[in-house]
MARLUM-291808 format. One record per residue: residue in one letter; x negated, y negated, z negated of N, C-alpha, C, O in turn. Coordinates in steps of 0.2 Angstrom, whole numbers, plus 2048, in hexadecimal, padded with zeros to 3 digits. Layout:
N
AXYZXYZXYZXYZ ...
//
This chain:
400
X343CCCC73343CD0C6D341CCCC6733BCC9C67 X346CCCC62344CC6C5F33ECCAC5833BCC7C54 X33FCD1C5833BCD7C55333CD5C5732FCD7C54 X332CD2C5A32BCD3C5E327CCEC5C329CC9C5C X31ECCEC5731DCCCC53319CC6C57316CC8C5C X31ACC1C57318CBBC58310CBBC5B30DCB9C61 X30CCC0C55306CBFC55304CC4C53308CC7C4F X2FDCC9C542FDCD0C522F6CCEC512F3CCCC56 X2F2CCEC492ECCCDC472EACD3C442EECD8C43 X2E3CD3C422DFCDAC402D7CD3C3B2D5CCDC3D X2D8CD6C372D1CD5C332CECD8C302CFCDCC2C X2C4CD8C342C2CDEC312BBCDBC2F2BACD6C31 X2B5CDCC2C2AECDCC292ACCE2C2D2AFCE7C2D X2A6CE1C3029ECE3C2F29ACE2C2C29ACDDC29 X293CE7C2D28DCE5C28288CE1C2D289CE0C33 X283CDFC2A27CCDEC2C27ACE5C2C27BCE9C28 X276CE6C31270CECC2E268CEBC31267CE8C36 X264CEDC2D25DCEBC2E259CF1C30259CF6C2D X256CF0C36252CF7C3A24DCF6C3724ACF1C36 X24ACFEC35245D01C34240D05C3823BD07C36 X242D06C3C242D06C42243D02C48249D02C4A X23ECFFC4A242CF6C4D244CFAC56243CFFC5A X247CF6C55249CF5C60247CECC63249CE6C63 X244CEFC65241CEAC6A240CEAC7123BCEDC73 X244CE7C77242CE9C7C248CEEC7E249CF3C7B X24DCEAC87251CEEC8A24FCEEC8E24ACEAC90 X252CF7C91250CF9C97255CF7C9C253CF8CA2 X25ACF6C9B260CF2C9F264CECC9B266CEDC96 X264CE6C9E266CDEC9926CCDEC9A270CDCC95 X26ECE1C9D277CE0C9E279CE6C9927CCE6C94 X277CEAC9C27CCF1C96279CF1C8F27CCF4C8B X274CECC8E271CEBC8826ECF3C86270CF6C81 X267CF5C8B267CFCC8A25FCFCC8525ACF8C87 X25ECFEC82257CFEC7D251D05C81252D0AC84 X24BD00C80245D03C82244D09C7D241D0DC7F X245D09C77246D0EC7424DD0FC6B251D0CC67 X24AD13C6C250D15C6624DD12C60247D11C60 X252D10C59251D0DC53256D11C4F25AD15C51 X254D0DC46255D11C43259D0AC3D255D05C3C X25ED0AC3A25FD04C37262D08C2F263D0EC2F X262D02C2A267D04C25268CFDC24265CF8C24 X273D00C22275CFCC23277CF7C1B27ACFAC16 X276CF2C1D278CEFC14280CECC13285CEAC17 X27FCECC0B286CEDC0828ACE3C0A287CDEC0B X292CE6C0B293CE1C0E296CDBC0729ACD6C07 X294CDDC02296CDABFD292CD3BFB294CCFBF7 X28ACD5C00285CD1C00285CCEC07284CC8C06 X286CD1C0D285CCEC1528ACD0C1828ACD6C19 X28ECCCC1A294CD0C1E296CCCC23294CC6C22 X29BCCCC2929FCC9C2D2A5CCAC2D2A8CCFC2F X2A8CC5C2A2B1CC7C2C2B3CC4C332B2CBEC34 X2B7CC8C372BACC4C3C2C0CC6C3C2C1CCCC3A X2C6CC3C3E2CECC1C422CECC3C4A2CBCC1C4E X2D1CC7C4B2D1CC7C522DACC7C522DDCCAC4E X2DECC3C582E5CC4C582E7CC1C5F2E5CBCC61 X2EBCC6C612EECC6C672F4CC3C662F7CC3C61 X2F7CBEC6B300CBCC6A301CBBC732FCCB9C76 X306CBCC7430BCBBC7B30ACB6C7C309CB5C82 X30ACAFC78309CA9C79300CA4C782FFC9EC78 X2FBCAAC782F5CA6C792F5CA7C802F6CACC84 X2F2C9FC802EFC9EC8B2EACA1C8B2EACA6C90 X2E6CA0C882DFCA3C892DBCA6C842DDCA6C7E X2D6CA8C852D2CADC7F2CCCA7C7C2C8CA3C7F X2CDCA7C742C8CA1C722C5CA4C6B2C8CA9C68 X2BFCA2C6A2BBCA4C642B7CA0C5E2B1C9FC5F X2B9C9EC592B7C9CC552B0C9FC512B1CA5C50 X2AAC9DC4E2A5C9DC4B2A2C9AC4529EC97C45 X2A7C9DC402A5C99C3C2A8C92C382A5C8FC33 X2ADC92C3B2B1C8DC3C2B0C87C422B3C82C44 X2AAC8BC452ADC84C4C2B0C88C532B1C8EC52 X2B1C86C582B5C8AC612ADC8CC642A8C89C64 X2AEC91C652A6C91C6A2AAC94C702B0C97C71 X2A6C92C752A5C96C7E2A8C9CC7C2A5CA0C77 X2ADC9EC7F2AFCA3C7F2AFCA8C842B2CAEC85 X2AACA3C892A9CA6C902A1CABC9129FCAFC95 X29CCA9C89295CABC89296CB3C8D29BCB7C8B X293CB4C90292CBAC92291CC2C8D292CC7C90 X290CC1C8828FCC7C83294CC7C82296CCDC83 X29BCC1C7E29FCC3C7D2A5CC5C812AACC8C7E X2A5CC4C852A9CC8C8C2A8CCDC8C2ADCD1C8A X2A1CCFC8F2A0CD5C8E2A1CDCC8A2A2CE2C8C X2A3CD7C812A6CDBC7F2AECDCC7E2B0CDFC79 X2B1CD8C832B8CD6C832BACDCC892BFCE0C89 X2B6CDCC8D2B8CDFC932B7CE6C922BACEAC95 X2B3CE6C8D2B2CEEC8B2B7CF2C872B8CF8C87 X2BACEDC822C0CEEC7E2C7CEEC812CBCF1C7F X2C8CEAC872CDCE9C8A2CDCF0C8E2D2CF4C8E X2C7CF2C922C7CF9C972C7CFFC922C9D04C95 X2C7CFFC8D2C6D04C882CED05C862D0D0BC84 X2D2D00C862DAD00C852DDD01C882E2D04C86 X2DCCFFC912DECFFC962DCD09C982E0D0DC99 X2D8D09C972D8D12C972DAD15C902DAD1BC90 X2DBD14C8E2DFD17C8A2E9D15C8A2EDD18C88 X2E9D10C8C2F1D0FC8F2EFD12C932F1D17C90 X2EDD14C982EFD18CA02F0D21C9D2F4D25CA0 X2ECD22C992EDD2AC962F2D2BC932F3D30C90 X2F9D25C932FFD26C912FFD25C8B305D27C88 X2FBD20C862FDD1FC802FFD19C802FBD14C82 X306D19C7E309D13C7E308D10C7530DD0FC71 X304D0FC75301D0DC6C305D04C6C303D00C71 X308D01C6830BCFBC6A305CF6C69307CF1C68 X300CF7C682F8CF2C692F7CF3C6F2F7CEDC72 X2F6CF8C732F5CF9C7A2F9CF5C7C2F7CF2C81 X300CF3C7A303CEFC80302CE8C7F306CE4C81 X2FECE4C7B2FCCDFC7D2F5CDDC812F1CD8C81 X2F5CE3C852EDCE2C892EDCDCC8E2E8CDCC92 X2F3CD6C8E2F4CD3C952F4CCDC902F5CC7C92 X2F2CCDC862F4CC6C842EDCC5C842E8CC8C87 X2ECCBFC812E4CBCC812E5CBDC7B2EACBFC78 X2DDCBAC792DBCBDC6F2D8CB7C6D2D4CB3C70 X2DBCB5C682D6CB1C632D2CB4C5F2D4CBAC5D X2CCCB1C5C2C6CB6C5B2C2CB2C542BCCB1C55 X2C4CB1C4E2C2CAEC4B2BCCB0C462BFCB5C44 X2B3CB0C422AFCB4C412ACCAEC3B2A9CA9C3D X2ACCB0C352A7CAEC332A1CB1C302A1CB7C2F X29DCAFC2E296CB4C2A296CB1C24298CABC22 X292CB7C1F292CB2C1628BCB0C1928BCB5C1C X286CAEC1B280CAEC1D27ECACC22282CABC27 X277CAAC21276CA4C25277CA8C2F277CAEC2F X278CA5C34279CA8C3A272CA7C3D26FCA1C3D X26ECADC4026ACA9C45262CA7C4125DCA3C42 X262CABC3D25ACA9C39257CAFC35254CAEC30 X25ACB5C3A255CBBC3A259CBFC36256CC4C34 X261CBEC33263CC4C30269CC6C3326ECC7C30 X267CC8C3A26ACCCC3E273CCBC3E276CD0C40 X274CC6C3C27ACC3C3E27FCC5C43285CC6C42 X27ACC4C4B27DCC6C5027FCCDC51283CCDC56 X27DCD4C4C27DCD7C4B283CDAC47286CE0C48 X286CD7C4128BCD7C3D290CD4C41295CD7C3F X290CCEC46293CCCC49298CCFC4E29ECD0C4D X294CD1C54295CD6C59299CDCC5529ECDEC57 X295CE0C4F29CCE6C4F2A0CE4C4C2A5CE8C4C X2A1CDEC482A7CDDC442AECDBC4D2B3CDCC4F X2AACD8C512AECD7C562B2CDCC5B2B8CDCC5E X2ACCE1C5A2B0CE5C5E2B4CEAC592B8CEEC5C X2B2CEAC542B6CEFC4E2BDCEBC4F2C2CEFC4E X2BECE6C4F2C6CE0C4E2C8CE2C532CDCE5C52 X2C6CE1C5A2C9CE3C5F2CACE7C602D0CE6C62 X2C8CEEC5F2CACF1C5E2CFCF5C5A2D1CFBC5B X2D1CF1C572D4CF1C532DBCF0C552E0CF4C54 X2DCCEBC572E0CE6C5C2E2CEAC612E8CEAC61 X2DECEEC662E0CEFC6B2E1CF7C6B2E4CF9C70 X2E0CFCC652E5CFFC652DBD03C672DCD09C67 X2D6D03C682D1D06C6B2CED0DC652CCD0BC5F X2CDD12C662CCD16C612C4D1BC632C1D21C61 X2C2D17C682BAD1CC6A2B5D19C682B6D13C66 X2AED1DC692A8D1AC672A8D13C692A8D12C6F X2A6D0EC632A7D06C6629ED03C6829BCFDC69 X29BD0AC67293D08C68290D03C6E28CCFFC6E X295D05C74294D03C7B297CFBC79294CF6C7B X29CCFBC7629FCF2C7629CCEFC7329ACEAC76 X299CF0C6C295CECC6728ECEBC6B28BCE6C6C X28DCF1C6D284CEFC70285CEBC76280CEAC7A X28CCEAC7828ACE5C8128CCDEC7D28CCD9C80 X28DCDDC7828ACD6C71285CD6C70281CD2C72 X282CDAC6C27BCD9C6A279CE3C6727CCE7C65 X273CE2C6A272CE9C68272CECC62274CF2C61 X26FCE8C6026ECEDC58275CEBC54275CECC4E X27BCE9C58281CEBC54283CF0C53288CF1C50 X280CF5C58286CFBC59283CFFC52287D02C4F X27ECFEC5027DD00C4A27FCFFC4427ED02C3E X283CF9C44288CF6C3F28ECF8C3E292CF7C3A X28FCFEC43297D00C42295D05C3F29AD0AC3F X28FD08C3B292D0CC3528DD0DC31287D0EC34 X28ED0DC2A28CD0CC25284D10C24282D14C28 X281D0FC1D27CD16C1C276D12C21274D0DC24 X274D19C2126FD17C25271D19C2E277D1CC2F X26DD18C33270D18C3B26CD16C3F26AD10C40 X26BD1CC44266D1DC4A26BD1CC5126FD20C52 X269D15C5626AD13C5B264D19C6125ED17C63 X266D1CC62265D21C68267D1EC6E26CD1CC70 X25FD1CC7225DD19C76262D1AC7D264D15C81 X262D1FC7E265D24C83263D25C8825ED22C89 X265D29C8E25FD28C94263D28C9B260D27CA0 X26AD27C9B270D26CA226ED1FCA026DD1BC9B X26FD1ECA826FD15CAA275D14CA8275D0ECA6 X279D17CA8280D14CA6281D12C9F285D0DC9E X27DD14C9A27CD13C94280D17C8F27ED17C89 X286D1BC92288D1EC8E286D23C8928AD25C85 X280D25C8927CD28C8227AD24C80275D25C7C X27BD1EC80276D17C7C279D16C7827CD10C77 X27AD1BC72280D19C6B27ED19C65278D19C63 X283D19C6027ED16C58281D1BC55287D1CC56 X27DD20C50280D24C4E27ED24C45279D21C44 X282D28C4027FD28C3927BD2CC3727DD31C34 X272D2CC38270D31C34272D35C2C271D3BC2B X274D2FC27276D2FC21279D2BC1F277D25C20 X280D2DC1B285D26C18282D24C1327ED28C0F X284D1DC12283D17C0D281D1CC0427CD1CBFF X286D20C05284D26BFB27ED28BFC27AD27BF7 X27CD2BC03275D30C0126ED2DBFD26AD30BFB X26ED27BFE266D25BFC26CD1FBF426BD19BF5 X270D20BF0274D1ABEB26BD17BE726BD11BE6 X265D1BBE525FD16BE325DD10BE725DD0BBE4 X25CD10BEC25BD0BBF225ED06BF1265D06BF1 X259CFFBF025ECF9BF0257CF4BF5251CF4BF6 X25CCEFBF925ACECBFD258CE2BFC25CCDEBFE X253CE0BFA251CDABFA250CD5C0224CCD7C07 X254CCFC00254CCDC08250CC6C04252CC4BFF X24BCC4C06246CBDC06248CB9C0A248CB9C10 X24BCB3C0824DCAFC0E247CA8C0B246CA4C07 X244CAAC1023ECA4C14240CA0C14240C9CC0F X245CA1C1C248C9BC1F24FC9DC21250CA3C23 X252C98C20257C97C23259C95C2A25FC94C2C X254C93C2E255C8FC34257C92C3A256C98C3A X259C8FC40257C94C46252C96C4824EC91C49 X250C9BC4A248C9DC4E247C9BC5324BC9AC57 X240C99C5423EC95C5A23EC99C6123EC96C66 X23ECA1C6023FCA6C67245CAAC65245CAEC61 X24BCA9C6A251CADC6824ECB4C6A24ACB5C6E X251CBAC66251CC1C68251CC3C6F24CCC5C71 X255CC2C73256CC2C7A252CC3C7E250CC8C81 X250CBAC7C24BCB9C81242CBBC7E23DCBDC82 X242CBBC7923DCBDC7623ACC6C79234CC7C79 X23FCCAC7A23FCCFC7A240CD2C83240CD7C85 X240CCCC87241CCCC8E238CCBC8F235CCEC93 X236CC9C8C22DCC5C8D22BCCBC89225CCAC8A X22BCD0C87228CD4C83226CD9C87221CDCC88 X22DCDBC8A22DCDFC8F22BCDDC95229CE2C99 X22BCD8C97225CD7C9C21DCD8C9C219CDAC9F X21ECD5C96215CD3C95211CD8C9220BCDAC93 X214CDBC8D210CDFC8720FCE6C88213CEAC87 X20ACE7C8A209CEFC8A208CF4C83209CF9C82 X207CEDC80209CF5C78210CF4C77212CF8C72 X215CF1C7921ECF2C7821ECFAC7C220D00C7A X21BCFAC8121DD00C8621AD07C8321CD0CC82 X213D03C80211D0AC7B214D0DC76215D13C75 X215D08C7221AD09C6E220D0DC6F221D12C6C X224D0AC7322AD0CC74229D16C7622DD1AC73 X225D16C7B224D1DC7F222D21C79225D26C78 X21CD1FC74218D21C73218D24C6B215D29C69 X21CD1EC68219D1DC60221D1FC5E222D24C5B X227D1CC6022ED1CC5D231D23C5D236D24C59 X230D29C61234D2DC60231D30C5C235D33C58 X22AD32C5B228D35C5422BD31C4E22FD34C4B X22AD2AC4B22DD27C49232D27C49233D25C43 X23AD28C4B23FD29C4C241D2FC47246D2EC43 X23FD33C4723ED3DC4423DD3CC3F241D3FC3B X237D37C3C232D37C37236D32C32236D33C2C X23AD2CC3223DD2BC30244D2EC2F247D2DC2A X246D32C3424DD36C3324AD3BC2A24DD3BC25 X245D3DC2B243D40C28243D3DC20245D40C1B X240D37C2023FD33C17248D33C1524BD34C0F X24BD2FC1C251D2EC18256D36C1725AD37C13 X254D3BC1B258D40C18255D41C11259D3FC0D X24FD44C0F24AD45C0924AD3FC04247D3FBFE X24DD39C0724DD34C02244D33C01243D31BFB X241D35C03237D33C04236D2DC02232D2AC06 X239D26BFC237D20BFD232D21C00232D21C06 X228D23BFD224D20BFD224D21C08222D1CC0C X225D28C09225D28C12228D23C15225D20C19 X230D20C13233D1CC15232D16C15234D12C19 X22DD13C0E22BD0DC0E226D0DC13227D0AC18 X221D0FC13219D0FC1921CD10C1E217D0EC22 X222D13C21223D12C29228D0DC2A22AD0CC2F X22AD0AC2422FD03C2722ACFEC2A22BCFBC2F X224CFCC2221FCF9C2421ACFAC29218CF5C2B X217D00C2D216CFFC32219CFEC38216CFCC3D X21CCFFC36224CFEC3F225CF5C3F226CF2C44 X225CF4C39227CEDC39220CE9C3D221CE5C42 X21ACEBC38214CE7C3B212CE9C4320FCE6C47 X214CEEC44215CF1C4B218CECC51216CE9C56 X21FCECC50223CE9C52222CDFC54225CDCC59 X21ECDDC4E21BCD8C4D217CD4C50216CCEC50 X211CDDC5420BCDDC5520ECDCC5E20BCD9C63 X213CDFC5E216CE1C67217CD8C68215CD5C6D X219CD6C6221BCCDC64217CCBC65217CC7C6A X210CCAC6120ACC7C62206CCAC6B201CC7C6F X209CCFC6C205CD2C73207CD0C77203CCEC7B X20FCCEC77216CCAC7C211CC1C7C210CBDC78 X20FCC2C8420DCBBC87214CB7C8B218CB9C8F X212CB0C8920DCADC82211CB2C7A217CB3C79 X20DCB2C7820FCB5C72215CB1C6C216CABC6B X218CB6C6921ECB4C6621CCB6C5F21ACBCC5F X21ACB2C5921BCB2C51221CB1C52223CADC56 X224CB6C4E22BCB3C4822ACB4C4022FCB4C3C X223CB6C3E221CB6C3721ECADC3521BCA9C39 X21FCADC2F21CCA6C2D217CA9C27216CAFC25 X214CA5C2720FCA4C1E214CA8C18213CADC15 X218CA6C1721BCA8C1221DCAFC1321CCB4C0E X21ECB1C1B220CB9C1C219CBDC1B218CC3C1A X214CB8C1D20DCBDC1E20DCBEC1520DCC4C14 X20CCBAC1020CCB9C09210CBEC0620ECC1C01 X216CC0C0921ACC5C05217CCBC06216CCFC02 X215CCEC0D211CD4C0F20DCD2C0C210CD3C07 X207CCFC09202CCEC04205CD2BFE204CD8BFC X208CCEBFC20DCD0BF6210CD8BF520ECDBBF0 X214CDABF9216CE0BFA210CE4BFA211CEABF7 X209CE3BFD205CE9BFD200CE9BF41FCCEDBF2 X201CE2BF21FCCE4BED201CE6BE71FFCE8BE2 X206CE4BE720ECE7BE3209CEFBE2206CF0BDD X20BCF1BE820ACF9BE8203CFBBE7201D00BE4 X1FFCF8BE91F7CFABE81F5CF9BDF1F2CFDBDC X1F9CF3BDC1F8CF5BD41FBCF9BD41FACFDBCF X200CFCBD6207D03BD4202D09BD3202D0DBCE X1FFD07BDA1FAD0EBDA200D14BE01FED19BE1 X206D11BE3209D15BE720ED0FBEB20ED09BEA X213D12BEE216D0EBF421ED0CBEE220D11BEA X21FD08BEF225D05BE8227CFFBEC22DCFDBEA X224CFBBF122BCF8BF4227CF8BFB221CF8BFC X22DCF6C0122ACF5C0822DCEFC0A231CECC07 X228CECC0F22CCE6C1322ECE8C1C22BCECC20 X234CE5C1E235CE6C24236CDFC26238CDBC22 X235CDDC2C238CD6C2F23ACD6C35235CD8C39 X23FCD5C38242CD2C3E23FCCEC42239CCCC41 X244CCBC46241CC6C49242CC0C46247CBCC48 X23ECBDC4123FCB9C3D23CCB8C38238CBDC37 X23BCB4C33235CB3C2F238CBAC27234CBEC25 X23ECB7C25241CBBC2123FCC4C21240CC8C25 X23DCC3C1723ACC9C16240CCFC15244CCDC10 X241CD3C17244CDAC14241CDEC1223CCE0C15 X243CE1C0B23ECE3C06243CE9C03249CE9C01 X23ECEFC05245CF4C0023FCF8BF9239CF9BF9 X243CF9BF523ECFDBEE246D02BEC24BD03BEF X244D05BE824BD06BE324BD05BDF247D04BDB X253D04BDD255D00BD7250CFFBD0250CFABCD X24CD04BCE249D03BC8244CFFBC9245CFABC5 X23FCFEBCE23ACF8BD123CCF4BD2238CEFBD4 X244CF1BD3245CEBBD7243CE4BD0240CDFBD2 X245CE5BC8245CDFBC523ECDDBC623CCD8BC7 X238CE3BC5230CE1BC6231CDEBCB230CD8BC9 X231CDEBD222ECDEBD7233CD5BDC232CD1BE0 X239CD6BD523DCCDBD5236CCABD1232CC6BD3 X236CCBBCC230CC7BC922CCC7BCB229CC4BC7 X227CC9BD0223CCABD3223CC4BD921FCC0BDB X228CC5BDA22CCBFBE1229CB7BDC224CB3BDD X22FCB7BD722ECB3BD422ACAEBD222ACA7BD1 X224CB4BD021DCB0BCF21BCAEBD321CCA8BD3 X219CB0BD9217CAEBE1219CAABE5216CA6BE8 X221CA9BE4225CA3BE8229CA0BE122FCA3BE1 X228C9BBDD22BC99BD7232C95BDC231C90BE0 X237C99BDA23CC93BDC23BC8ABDC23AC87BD6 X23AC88BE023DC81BDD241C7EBD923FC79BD5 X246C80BD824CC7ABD6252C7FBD4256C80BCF X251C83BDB257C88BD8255C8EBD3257C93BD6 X253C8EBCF252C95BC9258C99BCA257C9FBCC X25EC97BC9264C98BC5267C9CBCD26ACA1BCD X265C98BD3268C9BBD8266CA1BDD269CA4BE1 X25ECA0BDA257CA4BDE25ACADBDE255CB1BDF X25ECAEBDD25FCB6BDC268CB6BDD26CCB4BD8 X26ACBABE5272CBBBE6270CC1BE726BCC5BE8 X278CC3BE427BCC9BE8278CCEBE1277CCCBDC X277CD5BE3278CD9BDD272CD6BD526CCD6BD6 X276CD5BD0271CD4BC926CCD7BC826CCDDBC9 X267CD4BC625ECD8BC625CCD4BC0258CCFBC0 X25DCD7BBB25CCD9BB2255CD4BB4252CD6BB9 X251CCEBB024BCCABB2247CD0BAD249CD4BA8 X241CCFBB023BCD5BAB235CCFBAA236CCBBAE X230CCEBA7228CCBBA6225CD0BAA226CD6BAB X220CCBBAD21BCCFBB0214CCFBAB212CCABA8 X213CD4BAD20CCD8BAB207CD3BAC207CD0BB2 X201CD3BA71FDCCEBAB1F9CD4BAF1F6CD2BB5 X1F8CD8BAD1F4CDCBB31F5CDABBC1F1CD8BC0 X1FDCDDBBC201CDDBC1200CD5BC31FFCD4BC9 X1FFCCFBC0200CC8BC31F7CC8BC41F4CC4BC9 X1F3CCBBC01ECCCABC21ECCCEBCB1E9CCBBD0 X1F0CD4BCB1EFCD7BD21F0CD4BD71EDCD6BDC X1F5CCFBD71F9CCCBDE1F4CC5BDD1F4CC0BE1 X1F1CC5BD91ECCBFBDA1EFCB9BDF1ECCB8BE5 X1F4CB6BDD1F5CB2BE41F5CA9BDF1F5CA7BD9 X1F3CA5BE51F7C9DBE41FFC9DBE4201CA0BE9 X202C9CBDF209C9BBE020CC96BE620CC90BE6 X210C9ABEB212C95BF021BC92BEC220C95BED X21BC8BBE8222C8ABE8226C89BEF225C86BF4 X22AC8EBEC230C8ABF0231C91BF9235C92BFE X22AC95BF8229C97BFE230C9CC02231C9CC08 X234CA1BFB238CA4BFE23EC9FBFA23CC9CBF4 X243C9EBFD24AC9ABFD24CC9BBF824DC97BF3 X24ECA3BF8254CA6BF5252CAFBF524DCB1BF9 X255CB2BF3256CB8BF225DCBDBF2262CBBBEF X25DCC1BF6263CC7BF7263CCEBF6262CD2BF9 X266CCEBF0267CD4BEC26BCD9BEE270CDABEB X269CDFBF4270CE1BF626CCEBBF5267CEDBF1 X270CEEBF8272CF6BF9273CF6C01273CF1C04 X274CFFC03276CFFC0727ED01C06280D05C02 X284CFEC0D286CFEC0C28CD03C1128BD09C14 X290D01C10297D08C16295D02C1E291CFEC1F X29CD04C2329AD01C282A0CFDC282A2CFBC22 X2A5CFCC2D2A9CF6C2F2AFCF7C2A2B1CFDC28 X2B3CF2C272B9CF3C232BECF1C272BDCEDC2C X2C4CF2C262CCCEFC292CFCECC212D2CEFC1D X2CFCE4C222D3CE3C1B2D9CE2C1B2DBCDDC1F X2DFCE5C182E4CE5C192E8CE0C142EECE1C14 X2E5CDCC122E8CD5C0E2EACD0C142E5CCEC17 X2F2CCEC172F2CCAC1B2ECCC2C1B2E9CBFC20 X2EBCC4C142EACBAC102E2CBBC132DECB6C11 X2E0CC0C162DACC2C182D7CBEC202D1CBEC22 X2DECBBC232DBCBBC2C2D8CB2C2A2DACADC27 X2D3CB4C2E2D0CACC2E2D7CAAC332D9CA4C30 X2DACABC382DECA8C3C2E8CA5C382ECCA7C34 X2E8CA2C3C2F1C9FC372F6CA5C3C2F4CA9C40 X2FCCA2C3B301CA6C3E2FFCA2C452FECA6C49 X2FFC9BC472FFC99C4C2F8C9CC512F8C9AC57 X2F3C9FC4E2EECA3C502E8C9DC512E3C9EC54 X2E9C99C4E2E1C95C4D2DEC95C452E1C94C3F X2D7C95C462D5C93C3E2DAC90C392DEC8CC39 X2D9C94C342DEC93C2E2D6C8BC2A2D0C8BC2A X2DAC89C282D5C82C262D3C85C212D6C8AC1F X2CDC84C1D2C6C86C1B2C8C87C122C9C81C11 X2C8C8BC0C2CAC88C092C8C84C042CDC82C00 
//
């Protein structure tokens, strides 16, 4: 059939999203099942995103995946997992009689090509934009049209929360099989349009305890993970449902900030214990809390991951103060001119009052960079051919 297309490509983006509600700690490693439920908002991908290529052809030997521009293992076990869950998900849906002509390349291998604008691997949840852009492509590819929460989370858990925009609660679930273990939308990306999201970049390196494994020792050793979990997170769970329906900044700021130091406090309980805050990230909670104590009220929050890097939300009218604010505290080094990406933030003077409050030593140099973002929608399909990272011949297209 000379009609029959060589190669059948899909290009799609995901977001990063950042929990406010942290998840720490499976209760099943393989199904990648969570000790308790979280709560994330997902940011705009016009600041952090992942695009990936996924393409099937009759003539690929085998299944291979690119990172960024290099080949990785395409045998790692997460990524299987989420092949095999894409493949079963098409294979039951060809058996129910739809002969969808993606379904019928369920027998070709895939190339898999992925890159991030953003550093991979140093606390901005990466593995999480990564995972659903993957499994959003493939399925794409394969023709799969059901909840993809079960595929993305057997990658990384907190991706299933990446497949959709706004804000979004990963529901624990309570079958061993995990199938109520899914990611659902509390509120789209429009309902809170004030809300703008500052990302702190510390550092850019790898962290010295992976999430994983990090979170395998937590659950072993820590008896406040288990309190937490049982104990602290479902009322928390409601109670944040609750700010982001009501848009409550001041509620939703103080319970980002406790859940964070909470979560932090679970790592330090985790024998031997696990820091992934530095100096700089303790400096910025300094910072954020006497911001708000001259305010006289709650005007910006910090959350952090597993990782040193600050996330910071206020809204838009507080953000130019609370950049200068940054500013004074951590004076760029060298990059002035680059110290602020992503959405434009009008420069203001600060107050001397306000700079007598935060009373600090100037750490030059302490935060990297800054990121200007919103919350954002969730996965895109870009429909520009001139989009697929991959060539017709189905390998990386050379860099441009």
């Amino acid at each position: 059939m000379a009609s029959e297309k060589p190669i059948v490509a899909v290009t799609c983006t995901a977001p990063v999203n950042i929990a406010v509600i942290k998840y720490w700690g499976k209760r099943d490693e393989d199904l990648v099942l969570p000790i308790n439920s979280s709560l994330s908002v997902t940011l705009h991908q016009d600041q952090l995103k992942t695009t990936t290529t996924a393409a099937i052809s009759k003539d690929f030997t085998e299944d291979r995946i690119w990172l960024n521009g290099r080949e990785e293992d395409v045998e790692q076990p997460r990524l299987q997992a989420c092949l095999r869950e894409i493949r079963r998900l098409a294979r039951k849906r060809r058996s129910a009689g739809d002969e969808d002509p993606a379904a019928l390349g369920l027998s070709y291998k895939v190339h898999v090509a992925s890159v991030n604008n953003f550093p991979t691997a140093a606390g901005l949840a990466s593995s999480a934009a990564g995972y659903a852009c993957l499994a959003y492509t493939l399925a794409q590819v394969y023709g799969v049209e059901s909840d993809l929460s079960e595929v993305a989370r057997r990658g990384s858990g907190s991706a299933c929360r990446s497949l959709y925009g706004g804000f979004v609660e990963w529901q624990m679930g309570e079958r061993a099989d995990g199938k109520d273990s899914i990611a659902r939308q509390v509120a789209p990306e429009s309902h809170w349009p004030e809300l703008r999201v500052l990302i702190l970049v510390v550092s850019a390196e790898k962290k010295l305890t992976g999430s994983t494994a990090g979170m395998r020792t937590s659950v072993e050793t820590s008896p406040l993970l288990r309190f937490r979990a049982e104990s602290v997170v479902p009322a928390r769970m409601a109670e944040m449902a609750r700010c982001v329906q009501e848009r409550d900044f001041p509620g939703f700021a103080q319970l980002t900030m406790k859940d964070s130091n909470q979560f932090h406090a679970t790592c330090l309980d985790t024998f031997p214990p696990i820091s992934y805050l530095s100096d700089t990230s303790r400096r910025v909670m300094l910072l954020v809390h006497r911001f708000n104590a001259h305010h006289g009220r709650t005007k910006v929050a910090y959350t952090f991951d597993a990782g040193p890097n600050a996330v910071v939300f206020a809204l838009h009218d507080t953000v130019p103060e609370f950049v200068a604010a940054v500013r004074h505290c951590f004076p760029p080094e060298s990059n002035g001119d680059k110290f602020l990406k992503g959405l434009p933030v009008p420069p203001v003077p600060l107050s001397d009052e306000l700079k007598a409050a935060l009373d600090v030593d100037p750490t030059p140099g302490g935060v990297k960079y800054i990121i200007a973002t919103q919350v954002g929608p969730g996965p895109q399909i870009l429909e520009d051919p001139r989009a697929h990272l991959l060539g017709p011949d189905g390998l990386p297209k050379p860099a441009a």
